[in-house]
PDB file of N, H, CA, C and O in Angstrom:
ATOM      1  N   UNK A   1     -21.739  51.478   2.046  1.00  0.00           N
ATOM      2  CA  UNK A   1     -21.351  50.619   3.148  1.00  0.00           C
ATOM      3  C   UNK A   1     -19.978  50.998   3.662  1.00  0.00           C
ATOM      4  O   UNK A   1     -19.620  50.839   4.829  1.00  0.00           O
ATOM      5  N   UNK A   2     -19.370  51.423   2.862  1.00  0.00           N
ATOM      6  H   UNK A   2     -19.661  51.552   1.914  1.00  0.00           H
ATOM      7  CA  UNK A   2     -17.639  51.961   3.242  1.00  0.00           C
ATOM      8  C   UNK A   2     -17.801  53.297   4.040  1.00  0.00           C
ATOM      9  O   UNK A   2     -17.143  53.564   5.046  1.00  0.00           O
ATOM     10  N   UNK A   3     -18.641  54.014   3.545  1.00  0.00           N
ATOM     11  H   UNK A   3     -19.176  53.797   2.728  1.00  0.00           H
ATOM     12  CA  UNK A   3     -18.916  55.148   4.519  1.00  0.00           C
ATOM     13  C   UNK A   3     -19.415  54.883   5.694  1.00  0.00           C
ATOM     14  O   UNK A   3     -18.831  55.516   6.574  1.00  0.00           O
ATOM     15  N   UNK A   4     -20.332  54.145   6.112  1.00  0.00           N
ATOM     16  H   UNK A   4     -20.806  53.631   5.398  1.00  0.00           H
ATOM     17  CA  UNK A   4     -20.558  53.509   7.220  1.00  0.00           C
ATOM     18  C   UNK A   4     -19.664  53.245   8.205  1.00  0.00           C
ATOM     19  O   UNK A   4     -19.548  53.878   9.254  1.00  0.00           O
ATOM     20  N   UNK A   5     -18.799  51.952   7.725  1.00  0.00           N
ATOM     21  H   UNK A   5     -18.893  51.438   6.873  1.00  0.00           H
ATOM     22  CA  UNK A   5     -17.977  51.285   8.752  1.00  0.00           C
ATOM     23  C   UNK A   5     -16.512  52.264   8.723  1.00  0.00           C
ATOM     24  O   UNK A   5     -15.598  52.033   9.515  1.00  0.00           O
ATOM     25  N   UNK A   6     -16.444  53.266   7.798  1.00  0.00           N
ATOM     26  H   UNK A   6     -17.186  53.454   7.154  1.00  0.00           H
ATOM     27  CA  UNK A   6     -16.009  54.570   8.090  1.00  0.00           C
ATOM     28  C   UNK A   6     -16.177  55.234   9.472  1.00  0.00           C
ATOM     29  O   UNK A   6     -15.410  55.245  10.434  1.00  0.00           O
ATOM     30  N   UNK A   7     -17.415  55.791   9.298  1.00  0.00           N
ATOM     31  H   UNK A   7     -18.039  55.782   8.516  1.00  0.00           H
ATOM     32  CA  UNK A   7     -17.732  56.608  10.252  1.00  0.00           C
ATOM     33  C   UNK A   7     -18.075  55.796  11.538  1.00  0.00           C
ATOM     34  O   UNK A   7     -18.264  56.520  12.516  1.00  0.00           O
ATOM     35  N   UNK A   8     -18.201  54.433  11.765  1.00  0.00           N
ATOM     36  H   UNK A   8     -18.048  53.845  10.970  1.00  0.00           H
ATOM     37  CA  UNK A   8     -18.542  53.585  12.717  1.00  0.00           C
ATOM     38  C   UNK A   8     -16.996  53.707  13.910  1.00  0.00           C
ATOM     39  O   UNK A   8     -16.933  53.923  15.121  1.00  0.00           O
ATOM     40  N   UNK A   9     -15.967  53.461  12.899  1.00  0.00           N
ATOM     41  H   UNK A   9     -16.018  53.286  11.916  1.00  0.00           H
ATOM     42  CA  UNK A   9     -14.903  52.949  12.936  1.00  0.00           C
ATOM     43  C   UNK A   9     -14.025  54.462  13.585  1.00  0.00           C
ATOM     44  O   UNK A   9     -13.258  54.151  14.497  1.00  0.00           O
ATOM     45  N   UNK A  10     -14.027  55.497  13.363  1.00  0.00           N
ATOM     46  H   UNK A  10     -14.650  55.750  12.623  1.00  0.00           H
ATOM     47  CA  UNK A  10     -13.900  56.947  14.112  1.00  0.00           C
ATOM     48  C   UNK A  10     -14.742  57.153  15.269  1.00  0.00           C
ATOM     49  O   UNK A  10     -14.299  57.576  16.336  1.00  0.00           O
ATOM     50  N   UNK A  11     -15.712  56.916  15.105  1.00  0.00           N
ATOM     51  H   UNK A  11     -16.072  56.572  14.238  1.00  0.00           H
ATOM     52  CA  UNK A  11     -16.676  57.205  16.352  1.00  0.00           C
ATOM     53  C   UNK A  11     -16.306  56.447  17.170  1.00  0.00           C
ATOM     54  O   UNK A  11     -16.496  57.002  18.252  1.00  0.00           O
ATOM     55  N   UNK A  12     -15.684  55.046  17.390  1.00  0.00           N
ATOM     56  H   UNK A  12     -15.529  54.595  16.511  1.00  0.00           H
ATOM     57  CA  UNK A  12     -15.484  54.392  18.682  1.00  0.00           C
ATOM     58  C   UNK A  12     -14.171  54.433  18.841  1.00  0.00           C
ATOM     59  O   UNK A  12     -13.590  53.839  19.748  1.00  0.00           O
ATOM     60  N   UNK A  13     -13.613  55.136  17.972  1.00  0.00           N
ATOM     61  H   UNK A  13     -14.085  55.619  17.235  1.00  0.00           H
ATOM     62  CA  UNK A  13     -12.088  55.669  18.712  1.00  0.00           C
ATOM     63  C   UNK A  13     -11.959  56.985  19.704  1.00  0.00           C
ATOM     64  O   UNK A  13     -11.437  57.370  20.750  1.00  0.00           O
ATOM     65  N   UNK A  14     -12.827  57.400  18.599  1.00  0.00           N
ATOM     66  H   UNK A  14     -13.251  57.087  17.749  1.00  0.00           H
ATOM     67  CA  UNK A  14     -13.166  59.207  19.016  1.00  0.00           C
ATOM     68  C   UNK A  14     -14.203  58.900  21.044  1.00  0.00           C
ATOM     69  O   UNK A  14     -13.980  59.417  22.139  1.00  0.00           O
ATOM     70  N   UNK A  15     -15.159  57.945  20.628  1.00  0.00           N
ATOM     71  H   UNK A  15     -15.340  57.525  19.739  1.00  0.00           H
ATOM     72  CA  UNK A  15     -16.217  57.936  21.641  1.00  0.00           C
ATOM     73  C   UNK A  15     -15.359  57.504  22.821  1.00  0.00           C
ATOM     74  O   UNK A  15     -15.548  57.964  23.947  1.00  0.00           O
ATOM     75  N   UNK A  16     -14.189  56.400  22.478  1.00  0.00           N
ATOM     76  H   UNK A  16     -14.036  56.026  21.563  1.00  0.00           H
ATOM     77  CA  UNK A  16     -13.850  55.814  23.769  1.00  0.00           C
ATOM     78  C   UNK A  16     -12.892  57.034  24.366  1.00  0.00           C
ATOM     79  O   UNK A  16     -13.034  57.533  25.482  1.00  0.00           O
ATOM     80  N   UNK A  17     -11.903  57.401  23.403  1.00  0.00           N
ATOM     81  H   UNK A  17     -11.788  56.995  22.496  1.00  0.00           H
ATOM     82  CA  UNK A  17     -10.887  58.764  24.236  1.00  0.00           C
ATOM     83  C   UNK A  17     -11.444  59.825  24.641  1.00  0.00           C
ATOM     84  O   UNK A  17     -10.779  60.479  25.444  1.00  0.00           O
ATOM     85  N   UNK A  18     -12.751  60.344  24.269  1.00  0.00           N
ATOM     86  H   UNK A  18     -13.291  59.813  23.616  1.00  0.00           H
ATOM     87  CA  UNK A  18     -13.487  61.208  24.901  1.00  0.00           C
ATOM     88  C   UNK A  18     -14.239  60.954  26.089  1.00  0.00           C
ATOM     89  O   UNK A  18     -14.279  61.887  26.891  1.00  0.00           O
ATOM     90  N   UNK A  19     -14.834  59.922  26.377  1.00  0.00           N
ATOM     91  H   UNK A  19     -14.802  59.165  25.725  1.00  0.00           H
ATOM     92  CA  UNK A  19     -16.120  59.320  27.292  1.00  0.00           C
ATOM     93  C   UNK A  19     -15.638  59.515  28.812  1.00  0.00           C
ATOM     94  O   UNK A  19     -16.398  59.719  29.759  1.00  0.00           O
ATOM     95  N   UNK A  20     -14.495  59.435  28.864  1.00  0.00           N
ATOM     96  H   UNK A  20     -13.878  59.269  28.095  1.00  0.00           H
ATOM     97  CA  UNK A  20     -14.304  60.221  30.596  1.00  0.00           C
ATOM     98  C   UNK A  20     -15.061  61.096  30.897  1.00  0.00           C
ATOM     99  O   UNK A  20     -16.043  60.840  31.594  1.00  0.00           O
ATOM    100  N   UNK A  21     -14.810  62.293  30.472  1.00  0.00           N
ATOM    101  H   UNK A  21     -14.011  62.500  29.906  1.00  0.00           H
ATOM    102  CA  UNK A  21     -15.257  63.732  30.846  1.00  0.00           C
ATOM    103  C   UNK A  21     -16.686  64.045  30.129  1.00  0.00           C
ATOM    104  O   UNK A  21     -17.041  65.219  30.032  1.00  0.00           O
ATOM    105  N   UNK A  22     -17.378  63.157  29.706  1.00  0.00           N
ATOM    106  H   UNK A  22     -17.090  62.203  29.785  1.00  0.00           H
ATOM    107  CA  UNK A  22     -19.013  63.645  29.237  1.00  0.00           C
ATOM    108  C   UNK A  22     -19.791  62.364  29.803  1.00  0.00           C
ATOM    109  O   UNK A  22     -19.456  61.179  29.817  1.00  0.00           O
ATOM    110  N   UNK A  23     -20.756  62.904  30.188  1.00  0.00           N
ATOM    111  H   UNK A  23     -21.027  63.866  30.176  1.00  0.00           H
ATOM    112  CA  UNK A  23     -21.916  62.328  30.330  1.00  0.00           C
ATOM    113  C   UNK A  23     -22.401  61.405  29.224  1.00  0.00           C
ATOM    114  O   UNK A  23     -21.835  61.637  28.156  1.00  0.00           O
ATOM    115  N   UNK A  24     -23.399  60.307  29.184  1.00  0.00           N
ATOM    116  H   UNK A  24     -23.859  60.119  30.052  1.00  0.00           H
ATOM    117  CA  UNK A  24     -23.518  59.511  28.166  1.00  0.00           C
ATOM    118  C   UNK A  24     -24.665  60.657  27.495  1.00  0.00           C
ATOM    119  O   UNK A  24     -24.184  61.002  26.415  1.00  0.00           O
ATOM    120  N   UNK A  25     -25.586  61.156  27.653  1.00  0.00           N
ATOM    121  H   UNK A  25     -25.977  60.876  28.530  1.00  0.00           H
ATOM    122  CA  UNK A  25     -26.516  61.965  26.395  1.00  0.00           C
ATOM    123  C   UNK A  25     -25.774  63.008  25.531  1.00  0.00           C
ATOM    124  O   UNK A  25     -26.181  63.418  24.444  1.00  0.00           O
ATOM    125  N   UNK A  26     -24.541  63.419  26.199  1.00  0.00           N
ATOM    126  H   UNK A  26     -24.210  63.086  27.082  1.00  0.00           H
ATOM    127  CA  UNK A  26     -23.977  64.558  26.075  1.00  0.00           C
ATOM    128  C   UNK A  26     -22.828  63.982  24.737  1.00  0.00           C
ATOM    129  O   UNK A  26     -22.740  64.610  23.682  1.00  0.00           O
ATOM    130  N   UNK A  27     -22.157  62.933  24.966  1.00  0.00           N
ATOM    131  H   UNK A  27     -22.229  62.423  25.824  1.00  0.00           H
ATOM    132  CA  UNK A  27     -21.572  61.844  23.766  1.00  0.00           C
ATOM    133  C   UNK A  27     -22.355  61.478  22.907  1.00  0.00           C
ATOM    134  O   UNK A  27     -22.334  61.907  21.754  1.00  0.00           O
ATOM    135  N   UNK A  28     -23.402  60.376  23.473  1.00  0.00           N
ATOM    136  H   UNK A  28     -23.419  60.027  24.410  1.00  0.00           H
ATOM    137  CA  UNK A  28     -24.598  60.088  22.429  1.00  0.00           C
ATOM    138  C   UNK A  28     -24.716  61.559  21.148  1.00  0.00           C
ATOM    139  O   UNK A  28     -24.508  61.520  19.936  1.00  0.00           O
ATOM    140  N   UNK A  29     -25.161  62.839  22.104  1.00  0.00           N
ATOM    141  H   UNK A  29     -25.331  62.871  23.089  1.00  0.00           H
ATOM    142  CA  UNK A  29     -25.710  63.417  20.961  1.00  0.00           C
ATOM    143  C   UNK A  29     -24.630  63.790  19.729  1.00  0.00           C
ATOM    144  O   UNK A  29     -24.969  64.040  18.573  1.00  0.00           O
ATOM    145  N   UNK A  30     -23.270  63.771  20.233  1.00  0.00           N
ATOM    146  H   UNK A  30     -22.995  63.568  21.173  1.00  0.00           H
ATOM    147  CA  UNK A  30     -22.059  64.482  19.822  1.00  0.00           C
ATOM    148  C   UNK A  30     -22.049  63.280  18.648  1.00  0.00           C
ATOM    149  O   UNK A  30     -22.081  63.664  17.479  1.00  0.00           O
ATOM    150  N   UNK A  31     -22.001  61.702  18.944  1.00  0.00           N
ATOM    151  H   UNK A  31     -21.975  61.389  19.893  1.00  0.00           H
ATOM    152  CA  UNK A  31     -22.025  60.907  17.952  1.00  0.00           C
ATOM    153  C   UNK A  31     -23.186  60.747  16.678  1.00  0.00           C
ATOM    154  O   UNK A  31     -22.997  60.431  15.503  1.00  0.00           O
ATOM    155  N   UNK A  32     -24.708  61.164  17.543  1.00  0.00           N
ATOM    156  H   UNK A  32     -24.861  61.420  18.497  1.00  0.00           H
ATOM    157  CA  UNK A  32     -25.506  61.362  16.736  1.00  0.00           C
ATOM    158  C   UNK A  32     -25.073  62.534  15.684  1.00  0.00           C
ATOM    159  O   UNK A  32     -25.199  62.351  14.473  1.00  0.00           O
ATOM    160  N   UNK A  33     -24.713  63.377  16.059  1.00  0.00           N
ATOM    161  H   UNK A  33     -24.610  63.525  17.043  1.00  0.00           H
ATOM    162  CA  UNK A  33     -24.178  64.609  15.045  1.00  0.00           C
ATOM    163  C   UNK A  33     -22.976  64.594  13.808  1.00  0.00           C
ATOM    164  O   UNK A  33     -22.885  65.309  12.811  1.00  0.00           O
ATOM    165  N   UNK A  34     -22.017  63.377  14.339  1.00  0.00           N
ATOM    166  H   UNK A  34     -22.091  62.796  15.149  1.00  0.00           H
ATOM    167  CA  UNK A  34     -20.891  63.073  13.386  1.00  0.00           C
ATOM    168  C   UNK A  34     -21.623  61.937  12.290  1.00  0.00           C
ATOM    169  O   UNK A  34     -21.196  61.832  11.141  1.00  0.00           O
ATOM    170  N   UNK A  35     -22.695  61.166  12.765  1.00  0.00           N
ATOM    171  H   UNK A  35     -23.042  61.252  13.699  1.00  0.00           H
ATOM    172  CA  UNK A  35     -23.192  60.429  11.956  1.00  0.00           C
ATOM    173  C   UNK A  35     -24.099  61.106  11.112  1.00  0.00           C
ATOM    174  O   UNK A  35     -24.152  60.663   9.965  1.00  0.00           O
ATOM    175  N   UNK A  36     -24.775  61.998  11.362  1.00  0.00           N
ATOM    176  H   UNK A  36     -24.732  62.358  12.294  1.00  0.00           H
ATOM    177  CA  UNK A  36     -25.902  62.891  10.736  1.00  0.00           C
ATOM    178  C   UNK A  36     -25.055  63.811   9.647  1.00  0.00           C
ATOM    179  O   UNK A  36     -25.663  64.116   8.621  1.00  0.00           O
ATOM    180  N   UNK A  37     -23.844  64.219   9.788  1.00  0.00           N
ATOM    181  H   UNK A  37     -23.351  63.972  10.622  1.00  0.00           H
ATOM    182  CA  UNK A  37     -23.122  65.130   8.641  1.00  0.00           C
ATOM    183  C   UNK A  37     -22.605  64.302   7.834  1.00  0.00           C
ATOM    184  O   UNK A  37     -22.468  64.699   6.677  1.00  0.00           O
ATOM    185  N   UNK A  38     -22.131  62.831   8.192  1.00  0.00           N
ATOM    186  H   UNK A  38     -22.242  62.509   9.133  1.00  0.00           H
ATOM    187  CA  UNK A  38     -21.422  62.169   6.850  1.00  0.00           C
ATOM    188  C   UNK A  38     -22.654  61.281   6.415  1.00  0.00           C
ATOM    189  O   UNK A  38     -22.317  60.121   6.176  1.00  0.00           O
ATOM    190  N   UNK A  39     -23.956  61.535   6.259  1.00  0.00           N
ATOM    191  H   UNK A  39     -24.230  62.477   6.454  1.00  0.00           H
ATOM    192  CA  UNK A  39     -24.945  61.531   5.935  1.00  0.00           C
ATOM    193  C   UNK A  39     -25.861  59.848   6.164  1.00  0.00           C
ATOM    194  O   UNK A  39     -26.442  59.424   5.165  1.00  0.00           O
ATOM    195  N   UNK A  40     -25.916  59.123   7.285  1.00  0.00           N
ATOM    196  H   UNK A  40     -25.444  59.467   8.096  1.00  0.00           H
ATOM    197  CA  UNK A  40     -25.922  58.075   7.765  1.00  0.00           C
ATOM    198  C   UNK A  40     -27.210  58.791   8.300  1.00  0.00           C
ATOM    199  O   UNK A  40     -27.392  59.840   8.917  1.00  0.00           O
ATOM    200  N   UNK A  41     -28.211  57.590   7.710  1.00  0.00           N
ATOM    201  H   UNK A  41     -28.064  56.738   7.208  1.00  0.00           H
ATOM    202  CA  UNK A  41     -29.683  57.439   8.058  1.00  0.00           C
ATOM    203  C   UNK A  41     -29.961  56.107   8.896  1.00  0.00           C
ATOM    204  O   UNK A  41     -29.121  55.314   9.319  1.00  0.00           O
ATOM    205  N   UNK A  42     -31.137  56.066   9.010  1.00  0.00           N
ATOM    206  H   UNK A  42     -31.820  56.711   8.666  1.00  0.00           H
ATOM    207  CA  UNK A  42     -31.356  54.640   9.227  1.00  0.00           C
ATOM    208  C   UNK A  42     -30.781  54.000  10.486  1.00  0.00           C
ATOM    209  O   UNK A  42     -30.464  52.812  10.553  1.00  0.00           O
ATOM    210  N   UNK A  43     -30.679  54.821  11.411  1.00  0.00           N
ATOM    211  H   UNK A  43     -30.936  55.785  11.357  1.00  0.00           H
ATOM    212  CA  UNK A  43     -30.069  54.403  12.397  1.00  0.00           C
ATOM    213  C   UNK A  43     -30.719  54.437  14.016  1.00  0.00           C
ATOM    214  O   UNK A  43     -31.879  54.823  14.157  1.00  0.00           O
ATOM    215  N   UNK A  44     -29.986  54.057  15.100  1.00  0.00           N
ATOM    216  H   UNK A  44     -29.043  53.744  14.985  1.00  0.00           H
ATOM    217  CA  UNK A  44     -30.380  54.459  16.625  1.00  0.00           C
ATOM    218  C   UNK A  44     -28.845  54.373  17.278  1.00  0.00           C
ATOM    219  O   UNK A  44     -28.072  53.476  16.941  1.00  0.00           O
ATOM    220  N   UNK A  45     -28.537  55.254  18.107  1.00  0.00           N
ATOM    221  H   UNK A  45     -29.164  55.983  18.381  1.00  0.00           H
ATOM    222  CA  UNK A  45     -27.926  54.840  19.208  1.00  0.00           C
ATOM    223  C   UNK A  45     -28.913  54.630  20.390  1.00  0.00           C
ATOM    224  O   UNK A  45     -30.096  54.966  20.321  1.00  0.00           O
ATOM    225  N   UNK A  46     -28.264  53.969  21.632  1.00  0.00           N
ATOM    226  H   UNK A  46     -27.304  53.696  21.687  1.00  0.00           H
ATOM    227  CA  UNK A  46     -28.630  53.214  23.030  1.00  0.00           C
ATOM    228  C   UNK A  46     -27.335  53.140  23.928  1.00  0.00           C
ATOM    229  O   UNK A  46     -26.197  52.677  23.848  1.00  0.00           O
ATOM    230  N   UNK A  47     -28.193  53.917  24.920  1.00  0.00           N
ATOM    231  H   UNK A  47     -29.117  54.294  24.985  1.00  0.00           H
ATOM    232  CA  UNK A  47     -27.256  53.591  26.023  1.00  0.00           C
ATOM    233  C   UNK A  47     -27.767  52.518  26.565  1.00  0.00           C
ATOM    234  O   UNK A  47     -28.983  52.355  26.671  1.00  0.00           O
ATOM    235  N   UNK A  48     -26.700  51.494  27.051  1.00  0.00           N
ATOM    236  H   UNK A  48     -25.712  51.626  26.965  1.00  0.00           H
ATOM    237  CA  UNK A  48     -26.847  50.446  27.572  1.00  0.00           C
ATOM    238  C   UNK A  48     -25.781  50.120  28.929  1.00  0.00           C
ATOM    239  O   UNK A  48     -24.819  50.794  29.296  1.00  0.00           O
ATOM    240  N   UNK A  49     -26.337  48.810  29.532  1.00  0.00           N
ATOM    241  H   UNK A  49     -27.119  48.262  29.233  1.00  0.00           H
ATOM    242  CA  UNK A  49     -24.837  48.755  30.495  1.00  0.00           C
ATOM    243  C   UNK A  49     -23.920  47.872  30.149  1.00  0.00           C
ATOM    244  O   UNK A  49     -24.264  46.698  30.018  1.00  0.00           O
ATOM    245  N   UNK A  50     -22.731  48.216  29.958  1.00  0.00           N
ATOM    246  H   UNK A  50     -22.451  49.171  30.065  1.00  0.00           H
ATOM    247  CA  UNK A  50     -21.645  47.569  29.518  1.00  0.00           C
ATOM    248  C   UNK A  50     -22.191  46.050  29.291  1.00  0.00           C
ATOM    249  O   UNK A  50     -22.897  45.618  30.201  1.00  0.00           O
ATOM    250  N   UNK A  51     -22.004  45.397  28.449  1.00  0.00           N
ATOM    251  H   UNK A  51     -21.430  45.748  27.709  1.00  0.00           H
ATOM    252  CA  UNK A  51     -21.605  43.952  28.135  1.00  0.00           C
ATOM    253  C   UNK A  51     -23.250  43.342  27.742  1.00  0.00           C
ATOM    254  O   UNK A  51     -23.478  42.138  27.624  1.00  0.00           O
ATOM    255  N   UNK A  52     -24.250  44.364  27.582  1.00  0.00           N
ATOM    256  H   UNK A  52     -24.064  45.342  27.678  1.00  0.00           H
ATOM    257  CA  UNK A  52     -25.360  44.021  27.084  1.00  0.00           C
ATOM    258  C   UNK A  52     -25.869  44.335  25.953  1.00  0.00           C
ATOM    259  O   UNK A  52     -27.054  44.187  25.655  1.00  0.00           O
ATOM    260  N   UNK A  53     -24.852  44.870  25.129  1.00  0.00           N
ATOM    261  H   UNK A  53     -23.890  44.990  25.372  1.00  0.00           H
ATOM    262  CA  UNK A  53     -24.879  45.871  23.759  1.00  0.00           C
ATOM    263  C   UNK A  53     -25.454  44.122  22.165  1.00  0.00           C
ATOM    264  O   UNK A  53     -25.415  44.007  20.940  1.00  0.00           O
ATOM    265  N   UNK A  54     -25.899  43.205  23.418  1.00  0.00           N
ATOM    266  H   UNK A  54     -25.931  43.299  24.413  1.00  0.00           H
ATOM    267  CA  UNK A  54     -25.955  42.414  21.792  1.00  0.00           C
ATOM    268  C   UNK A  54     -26.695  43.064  20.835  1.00  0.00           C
ATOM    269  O   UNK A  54     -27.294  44.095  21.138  1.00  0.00           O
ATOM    270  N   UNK A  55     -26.755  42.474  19.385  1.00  0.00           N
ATOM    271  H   UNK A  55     -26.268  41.636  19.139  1.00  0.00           H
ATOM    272  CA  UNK A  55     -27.115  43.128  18.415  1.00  0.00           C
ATOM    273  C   UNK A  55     -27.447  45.102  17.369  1.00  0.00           C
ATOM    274  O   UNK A  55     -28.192  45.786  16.666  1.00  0.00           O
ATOM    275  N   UNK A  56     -25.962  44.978  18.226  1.00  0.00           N
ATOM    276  H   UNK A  56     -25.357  44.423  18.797  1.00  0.00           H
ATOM    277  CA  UNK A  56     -25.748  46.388  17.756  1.00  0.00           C
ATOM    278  C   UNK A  56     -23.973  46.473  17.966  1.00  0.00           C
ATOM    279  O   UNK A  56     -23.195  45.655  18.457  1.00  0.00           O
ATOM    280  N   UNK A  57     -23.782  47.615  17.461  1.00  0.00           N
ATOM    281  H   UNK A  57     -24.414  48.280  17.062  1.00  0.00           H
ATOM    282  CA  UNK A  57     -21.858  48.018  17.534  1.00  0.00           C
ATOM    283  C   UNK A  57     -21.980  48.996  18.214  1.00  0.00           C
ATOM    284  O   UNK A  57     -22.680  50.004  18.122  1.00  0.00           O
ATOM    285  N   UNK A  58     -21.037  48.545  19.121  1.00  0.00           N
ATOM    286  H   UNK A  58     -20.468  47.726  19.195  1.00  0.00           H
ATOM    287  CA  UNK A  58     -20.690  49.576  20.686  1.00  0.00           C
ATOM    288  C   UNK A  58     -19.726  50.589  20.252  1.00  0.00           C
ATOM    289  O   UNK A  58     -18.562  50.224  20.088  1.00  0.00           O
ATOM    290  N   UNK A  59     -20.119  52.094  19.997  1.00  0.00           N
ATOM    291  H   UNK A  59     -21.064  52.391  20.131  1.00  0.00           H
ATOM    292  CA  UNK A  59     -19.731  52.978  19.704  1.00  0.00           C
ATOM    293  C   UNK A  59     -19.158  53.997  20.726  1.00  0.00           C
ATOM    294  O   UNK A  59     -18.232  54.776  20.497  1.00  0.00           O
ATOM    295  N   UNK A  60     -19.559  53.927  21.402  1.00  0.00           N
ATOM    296  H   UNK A  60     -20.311  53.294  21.588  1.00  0.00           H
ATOM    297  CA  UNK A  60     -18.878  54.750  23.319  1.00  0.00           C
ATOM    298  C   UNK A  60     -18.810  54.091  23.908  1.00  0.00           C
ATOM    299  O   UNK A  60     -19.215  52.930  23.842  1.00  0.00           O
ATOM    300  N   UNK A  61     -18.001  54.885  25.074  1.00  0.00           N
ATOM    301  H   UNK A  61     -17.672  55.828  25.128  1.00  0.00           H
ATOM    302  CA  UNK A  61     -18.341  54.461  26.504  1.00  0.00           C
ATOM    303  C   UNK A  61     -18.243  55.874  27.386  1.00  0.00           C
ATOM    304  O   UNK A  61     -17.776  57.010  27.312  1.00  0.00           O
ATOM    305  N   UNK A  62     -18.722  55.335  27.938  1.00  0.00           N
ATOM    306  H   UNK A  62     -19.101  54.411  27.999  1.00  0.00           H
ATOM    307  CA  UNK A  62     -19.586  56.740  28.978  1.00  0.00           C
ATOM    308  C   UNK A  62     -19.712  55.825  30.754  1.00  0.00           C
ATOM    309  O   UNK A  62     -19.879  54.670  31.145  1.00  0.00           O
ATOM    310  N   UNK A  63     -19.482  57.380  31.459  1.00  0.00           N
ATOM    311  H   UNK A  63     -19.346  58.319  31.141  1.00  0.00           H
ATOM    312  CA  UNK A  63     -19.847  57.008  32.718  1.00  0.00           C
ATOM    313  C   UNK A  63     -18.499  56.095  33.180  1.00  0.00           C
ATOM    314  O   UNK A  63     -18.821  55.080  33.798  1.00  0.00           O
ATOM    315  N   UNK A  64     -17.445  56.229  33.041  1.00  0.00           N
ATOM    316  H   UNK A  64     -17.183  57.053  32.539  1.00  0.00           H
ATOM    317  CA  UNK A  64     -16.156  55.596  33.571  1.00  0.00           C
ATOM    318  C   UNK A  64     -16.167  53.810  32.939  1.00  0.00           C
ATOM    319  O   UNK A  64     -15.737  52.787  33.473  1.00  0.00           O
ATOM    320  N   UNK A  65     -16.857  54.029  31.600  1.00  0.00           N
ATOM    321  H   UNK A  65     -17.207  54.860  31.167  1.00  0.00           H
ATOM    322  CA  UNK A  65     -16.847  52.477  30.877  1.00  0.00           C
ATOM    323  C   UNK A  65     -17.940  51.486  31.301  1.00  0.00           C
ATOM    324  O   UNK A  65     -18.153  50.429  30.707  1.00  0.00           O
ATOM    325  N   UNK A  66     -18.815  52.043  32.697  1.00  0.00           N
ATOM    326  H   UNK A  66     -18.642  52.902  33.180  1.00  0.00           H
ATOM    327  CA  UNK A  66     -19.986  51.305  32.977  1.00  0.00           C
ATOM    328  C   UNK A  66     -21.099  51.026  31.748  1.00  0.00           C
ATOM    329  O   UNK A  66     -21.697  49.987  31.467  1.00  0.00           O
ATOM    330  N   UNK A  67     -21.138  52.128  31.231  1.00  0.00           N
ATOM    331  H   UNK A  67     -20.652  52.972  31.460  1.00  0.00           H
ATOM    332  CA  UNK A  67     -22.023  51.906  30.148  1.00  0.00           C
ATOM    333  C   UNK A  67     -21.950  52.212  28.803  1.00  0.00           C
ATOM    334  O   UNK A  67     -21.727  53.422  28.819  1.00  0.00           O
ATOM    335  N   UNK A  68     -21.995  51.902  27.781  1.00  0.00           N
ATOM    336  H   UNK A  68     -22.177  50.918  27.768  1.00  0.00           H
ATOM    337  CA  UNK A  68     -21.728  51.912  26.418  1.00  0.00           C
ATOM    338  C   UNK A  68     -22.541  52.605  25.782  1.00  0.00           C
ATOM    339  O   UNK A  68     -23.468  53.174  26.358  1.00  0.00           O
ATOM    340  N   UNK A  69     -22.266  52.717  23.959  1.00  0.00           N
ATOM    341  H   UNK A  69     -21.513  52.254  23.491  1.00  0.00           H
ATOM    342  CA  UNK A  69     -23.541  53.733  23.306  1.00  0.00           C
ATOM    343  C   UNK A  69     -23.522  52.420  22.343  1.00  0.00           C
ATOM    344  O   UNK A  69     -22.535  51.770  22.000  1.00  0.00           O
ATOM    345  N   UNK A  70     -24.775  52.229  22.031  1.00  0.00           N
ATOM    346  H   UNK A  70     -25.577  52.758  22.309  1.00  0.00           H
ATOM    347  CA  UNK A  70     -24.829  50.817  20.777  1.00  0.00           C
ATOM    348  C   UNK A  70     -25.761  51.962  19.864  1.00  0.00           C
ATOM    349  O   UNK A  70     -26.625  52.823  20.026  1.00  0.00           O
ATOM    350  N   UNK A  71     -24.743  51.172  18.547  1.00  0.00           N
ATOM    351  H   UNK A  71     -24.041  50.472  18.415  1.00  0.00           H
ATOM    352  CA  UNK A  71     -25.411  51.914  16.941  1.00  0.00           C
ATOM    353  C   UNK A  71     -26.206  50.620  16.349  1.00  0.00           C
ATOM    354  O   UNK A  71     -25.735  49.490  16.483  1.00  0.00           O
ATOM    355  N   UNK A  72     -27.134  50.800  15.850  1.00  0.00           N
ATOM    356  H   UNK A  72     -27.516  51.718  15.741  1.00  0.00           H
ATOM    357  CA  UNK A  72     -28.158  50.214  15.349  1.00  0.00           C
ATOM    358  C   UNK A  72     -28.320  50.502  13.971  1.00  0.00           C
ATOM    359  O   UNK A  72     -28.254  51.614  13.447  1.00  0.00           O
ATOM    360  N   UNK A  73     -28.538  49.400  13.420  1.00  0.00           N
ATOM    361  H   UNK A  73     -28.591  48.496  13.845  1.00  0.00           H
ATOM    362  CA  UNK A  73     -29.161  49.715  11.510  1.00  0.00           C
ATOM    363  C   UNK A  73     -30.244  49.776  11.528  1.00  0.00           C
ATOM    364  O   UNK A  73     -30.772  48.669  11.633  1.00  0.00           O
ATOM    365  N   UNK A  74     -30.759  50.411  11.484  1.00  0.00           N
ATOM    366  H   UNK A  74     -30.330  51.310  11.398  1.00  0.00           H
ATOM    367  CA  UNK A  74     -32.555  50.279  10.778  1.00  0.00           C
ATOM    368  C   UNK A  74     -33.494  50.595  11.813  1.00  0.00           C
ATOM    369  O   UNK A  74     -34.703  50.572  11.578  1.00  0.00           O
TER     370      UNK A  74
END
């Protein structure tokens, strides 16, 4: 669980200072990939539009902050 909210907890620092200059699939996959090496299963990201991310942790933003990336358990 510490590895988790680890790697949760980088990715939406990392996702938000990056998300200007990429496209949301192009982030998405970059986050899918940091989660896949520190070995985090069990998961989904979703692009969504800003402020509709219930039941998940908003891990990006993409598209000038219009729309978010939500991480999912299970």
């Amino acid at each position: 669980m510490k590895k988790f909210l680890l790697a949760v907890g980088l990715l939406s620092i990392a996702g938000t200072a990056l998300a200007e200059g990429k496209s949301c699939e192009e982030l998405k996959s970059e986050i899918a990939a940091k989660l896949d090496a520190k070995g985090v299963s069990g998961y989904s990201l979703e692009i969504v539009d800003k402020g509709t991310a219930a039941g998940g942790k908003v891990v990006g933003k993409c598209e000038k902050g219009s729309k978010v990336i939500v991480y999912k358990r299970g």
